[in-house]
N, C-alpha and C positions, 0 to 999 in steps of 0.2 A: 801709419795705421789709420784705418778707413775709419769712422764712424758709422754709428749704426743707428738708424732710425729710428725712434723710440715712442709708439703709439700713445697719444695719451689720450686721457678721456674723453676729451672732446670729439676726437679723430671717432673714435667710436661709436658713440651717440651721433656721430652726424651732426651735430650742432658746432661747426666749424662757419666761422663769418667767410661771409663771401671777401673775393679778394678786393680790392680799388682797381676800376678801371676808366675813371671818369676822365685822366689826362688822354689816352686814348681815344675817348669814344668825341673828347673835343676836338681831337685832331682830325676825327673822322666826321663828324658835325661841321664845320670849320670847311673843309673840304665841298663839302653839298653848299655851303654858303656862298663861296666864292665861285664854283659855275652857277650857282642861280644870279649871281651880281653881274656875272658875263654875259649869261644870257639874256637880263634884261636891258643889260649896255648895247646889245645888239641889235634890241628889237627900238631901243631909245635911240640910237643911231640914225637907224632905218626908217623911224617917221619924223624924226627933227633936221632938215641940214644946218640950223641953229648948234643942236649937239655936236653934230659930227666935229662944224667947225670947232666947239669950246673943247672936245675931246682930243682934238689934232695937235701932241706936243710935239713931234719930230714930222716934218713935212714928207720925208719919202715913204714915211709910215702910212701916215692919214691917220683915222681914227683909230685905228687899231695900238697906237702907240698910249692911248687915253684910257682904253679899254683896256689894257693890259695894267695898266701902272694902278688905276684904281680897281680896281679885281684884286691886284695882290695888297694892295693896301686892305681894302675889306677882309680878305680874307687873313689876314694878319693881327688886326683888331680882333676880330671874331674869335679867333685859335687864341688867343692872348686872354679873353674875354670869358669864356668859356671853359679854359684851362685853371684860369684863377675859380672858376665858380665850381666846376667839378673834380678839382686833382684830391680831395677827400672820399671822392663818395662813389659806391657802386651806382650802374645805373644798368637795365637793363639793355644788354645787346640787341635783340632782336627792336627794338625801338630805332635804336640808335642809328643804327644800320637800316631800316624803311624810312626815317627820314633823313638820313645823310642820300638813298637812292630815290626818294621824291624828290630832291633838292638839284643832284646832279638831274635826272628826267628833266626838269624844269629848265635848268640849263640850255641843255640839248635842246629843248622845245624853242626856245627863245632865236637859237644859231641855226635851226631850221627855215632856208629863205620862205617853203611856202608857206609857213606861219607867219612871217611878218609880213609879208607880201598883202595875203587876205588880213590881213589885219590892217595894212595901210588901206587898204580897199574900202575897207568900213569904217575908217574917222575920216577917209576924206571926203 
């Protein structure tokens, strides 16, 4: 036997709390975190060969084995970090969501060669 839905006052008045969405929106926060930690591993790569070599754990890799391991570290903290501070609370999405897509942007900006390129141009 199905049960049946049973309106109650609140439903009515529209004074229903919003749901929790904060472990989510760390996941999604979290995410923007760890391509902007890549993309500054890249552009940090790209004007140090100091870095590269400290980021070089596996040789057939190169740096990309450095960049990869500490990316998903940060982004592990962060998601861990984030989740303990918002898995109570609503927060608003449309937020959430312009800075987890400023964050990836930033990323991508970073992994773009002619960005670092002009940018080695101007510290050297």
């Amino acid at each position: 036997m199905a049960r049946k839905y049973r309106r109650t006052q609140e439903d009515l008045l529209g004074n229903v709390a919003p749901s929790r969405n904060g472990e989510a929106a760390a996941a999604i926060v979290a995410a923007g975190v760890g391509c902007t930690v890549f993309g500054i591993l890249v552009v940090v790569v790209a004007l140090s060969t100091a870095m590269e070599t400290l980021l070089t754990f596996f040789a057939p890799v190169g740096s990309l084995s450095g960049k990869a391991i500490v990316t998903v570290g940060v982004w592990l903290i962060s998601w861990f970090a984030l989740h303990r501070a918002w898995k109570d609370k609503h927060l608003d999405q449309r937020k959430t969501f312009t800075a987890a897509a400023i964050l990836v942007g930033l990323g991508v900006l970073g992994t773009f060669p002619p960005f670092y390129e002009v940018l080695h141009q101007i510290l050297s």
